[in-house]
Backbone as JSON, one array per atom type, in Angstrom:
{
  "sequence": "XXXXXXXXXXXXXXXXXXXXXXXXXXXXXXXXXXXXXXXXXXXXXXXXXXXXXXXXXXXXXXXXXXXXXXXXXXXXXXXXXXXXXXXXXXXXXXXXX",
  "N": [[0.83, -1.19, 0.0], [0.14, 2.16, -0.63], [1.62, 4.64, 0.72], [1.06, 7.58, 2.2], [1.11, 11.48, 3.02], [-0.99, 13.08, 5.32], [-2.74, 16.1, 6.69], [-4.77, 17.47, 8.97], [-6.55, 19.9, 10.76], [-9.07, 20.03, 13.69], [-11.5, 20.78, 15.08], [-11.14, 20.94, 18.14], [-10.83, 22.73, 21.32], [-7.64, 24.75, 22.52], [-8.15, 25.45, 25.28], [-9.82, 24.29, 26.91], [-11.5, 22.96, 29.76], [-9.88, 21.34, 32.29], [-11.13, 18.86, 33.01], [-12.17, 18.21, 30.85], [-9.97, 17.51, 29.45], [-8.31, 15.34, 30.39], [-10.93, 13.86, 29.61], [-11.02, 13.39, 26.83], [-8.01, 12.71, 26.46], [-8.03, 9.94, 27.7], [-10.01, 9.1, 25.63], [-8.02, 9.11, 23.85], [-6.13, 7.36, 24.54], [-7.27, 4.81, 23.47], [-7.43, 4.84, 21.29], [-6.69, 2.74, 17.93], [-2.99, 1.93, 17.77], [-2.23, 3.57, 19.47], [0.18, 5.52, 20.85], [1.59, 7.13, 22.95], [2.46, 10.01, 24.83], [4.41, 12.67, 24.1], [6.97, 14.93, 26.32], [6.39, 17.77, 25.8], [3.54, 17.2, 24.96], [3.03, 16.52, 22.64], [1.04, 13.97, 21.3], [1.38, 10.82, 20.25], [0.83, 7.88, 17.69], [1.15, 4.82, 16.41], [3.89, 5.51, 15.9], [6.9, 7.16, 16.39], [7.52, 10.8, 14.75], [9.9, 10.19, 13.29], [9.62, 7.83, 12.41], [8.12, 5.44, 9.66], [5.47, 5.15, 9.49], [3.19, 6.92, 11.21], [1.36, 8.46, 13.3], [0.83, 11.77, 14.28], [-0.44, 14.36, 16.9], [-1.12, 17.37, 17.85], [-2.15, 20.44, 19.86], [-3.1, 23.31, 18.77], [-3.67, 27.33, 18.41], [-5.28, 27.31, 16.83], [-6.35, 24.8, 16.83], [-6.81, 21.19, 16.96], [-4.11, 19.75, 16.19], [-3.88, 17.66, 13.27], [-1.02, 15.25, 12.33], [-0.47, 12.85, 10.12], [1.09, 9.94, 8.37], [0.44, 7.76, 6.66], [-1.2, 4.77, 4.64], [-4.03, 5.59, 2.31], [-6.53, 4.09, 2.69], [-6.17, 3.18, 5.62], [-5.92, 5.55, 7.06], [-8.23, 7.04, 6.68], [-9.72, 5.39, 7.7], [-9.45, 5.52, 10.8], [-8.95, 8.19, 11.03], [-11.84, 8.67, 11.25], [-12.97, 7.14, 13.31], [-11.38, 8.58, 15.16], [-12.21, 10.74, 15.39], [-14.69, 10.09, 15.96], [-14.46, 9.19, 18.59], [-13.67, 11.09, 19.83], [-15.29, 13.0, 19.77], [-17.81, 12.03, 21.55], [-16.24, 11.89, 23.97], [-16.34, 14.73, 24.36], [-18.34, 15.37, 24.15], [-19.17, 17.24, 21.97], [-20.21, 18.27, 18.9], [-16.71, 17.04, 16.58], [-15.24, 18.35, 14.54], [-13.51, 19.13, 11.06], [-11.77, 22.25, 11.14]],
  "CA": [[0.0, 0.0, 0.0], [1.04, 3.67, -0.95], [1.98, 5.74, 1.85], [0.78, 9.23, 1.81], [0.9, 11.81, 4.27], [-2.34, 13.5, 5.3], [-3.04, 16.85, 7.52], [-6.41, 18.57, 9.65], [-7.11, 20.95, 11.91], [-10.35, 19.59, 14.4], [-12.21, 21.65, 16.35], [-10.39, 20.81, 19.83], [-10.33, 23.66, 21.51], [-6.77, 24.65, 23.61], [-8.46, 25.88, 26.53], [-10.71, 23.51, 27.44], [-11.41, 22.98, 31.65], [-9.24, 20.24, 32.76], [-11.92, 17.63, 33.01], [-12.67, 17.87, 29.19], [-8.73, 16.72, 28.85], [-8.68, 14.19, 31.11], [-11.47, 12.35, 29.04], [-10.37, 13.44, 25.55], [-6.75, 11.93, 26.94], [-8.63, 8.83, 27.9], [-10.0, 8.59, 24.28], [-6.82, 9.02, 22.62], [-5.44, 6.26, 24.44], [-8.37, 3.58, 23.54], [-6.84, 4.36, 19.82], [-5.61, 1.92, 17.55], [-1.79, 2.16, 17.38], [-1.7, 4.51, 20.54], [2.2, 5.06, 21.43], [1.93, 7.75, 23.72], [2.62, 11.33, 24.77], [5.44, 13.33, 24.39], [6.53, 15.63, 27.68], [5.89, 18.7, 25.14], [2.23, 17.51, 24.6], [2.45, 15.63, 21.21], [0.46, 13.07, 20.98], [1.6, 10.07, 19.09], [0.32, 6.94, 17.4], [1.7, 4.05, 15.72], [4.89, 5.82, 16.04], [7.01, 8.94, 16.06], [7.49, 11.47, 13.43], [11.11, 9.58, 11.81], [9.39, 6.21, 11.75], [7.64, 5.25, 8.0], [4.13, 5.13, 9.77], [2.71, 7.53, 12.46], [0.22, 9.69, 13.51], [1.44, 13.08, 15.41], [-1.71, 14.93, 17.08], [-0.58, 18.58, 18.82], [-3.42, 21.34, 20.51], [-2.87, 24.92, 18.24], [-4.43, 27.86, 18.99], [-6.13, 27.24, 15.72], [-7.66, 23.73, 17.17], [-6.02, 20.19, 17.19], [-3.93, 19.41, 14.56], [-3.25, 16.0, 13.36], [-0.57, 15.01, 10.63], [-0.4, 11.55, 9.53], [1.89, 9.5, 7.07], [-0.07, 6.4, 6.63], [-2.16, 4.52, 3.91], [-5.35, 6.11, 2.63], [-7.46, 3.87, 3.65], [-5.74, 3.07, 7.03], [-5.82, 7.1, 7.8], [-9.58, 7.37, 6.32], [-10.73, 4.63, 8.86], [-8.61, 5.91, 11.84], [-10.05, 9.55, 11.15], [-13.53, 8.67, 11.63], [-12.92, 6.44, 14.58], [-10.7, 9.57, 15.97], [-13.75, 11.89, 15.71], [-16.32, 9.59, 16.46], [-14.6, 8.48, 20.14], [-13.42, 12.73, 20.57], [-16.72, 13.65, 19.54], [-18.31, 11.36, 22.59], [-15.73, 12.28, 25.25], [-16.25, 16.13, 24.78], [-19.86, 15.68, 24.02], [-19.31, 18.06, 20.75], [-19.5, 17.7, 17.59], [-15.65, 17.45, 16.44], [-15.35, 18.8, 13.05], [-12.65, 19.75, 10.28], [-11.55, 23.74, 10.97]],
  "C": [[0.87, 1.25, 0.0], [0.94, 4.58, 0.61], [1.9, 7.0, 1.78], [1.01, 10.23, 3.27], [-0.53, 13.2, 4.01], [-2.12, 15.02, 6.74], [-4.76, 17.36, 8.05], [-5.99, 18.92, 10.72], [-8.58, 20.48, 12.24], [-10.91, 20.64, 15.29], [-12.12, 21.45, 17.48], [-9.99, 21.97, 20.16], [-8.79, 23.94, 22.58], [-7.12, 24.75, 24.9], [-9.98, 25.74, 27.16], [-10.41, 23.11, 28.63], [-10.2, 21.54, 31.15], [-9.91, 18.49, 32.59], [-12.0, 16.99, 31.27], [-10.59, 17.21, 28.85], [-8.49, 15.69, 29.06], [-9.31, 13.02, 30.31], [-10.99, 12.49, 27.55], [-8.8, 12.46, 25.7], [-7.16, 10.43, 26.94], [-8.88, 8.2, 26.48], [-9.32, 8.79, 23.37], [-6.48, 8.1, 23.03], [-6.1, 5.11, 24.1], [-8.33, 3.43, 21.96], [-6.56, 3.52, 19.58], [-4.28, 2.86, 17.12], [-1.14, 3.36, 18.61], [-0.15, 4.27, 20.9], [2.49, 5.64, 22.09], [2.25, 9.01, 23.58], [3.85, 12.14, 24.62], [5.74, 14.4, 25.72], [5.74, 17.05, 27.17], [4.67, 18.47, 24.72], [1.82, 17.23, 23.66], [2.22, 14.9, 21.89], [0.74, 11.79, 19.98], [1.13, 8.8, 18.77], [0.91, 6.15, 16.32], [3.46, 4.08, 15.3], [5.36, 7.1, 16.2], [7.54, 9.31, 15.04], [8.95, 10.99, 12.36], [10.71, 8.04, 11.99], [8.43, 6.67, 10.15], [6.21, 5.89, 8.16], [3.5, 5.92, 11.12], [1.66, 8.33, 12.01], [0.66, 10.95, 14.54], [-0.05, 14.44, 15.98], [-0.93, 16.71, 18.06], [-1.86, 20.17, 18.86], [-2.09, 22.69, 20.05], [-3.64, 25.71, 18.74], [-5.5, 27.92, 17.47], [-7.32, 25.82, 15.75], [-6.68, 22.35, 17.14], [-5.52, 19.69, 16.16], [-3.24, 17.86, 14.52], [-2.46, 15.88, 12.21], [-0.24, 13.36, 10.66], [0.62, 10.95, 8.38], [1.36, 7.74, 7.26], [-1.27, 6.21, 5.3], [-3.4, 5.02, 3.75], [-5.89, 5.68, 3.51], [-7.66, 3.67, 5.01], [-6.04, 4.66, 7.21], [-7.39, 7.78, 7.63], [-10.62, 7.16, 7.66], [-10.25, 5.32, 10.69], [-9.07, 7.43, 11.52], [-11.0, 9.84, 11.83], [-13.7, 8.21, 12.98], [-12.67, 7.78, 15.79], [-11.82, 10.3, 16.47], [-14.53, 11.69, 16.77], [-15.87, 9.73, 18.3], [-14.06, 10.41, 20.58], [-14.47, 13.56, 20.88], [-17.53, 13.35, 21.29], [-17.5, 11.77, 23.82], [-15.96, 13.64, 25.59], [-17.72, 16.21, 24.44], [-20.11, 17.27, 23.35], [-20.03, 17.35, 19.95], [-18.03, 17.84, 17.12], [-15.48, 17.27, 14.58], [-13.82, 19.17, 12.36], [-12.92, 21.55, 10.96], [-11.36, 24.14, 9.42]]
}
């Protein structure tokens, strides 16, 4: 499979209470491919940014940005999932910016 790399901006806001991180935190780690946090506050998945395959997630003041270098369809399905379980912990909707 072709390896692409993919970017978004989500509607996560930075300065959300404490509680709302807490469970958003919770449903990043219940990801597939979760790998953990950096002390600076990335977010990473399936690896970090000099492996082939990762996901790198980091809170802008523009909203949560995610960049990816993984197979369409692997990064299509892993999108939606992302949403769906961010969507449910912050009891938004979590949308493209």
């Amino acid at each position: 499979m072709e390896i692409n790399e993919f970017e978004i901006v989500l509607n996560i806001r930075y300065d959300m209470h404490e509680e709302d991180w807490v469970e958003l935190v919770q449903a990043f780690e219940q990801m597939p491919g979760w790998f953990g946090m950096k002390k600076n506050g990335v977010f990473l998945w399936f690896g970090t940014e000099d492996d082939e395959i990762y996901v790198r997630g980091k809170i802008t003041y523009t909203g949560f940005e995610l960049e990816a270098n993984l197979p369409e369809v692997v990064w299509n399905a892993w999108l939606l999932q992302f949403i769906e379980k961010s969507s449910l912990a912050l009891g938004i909707e979590i949308t493209e910016v």
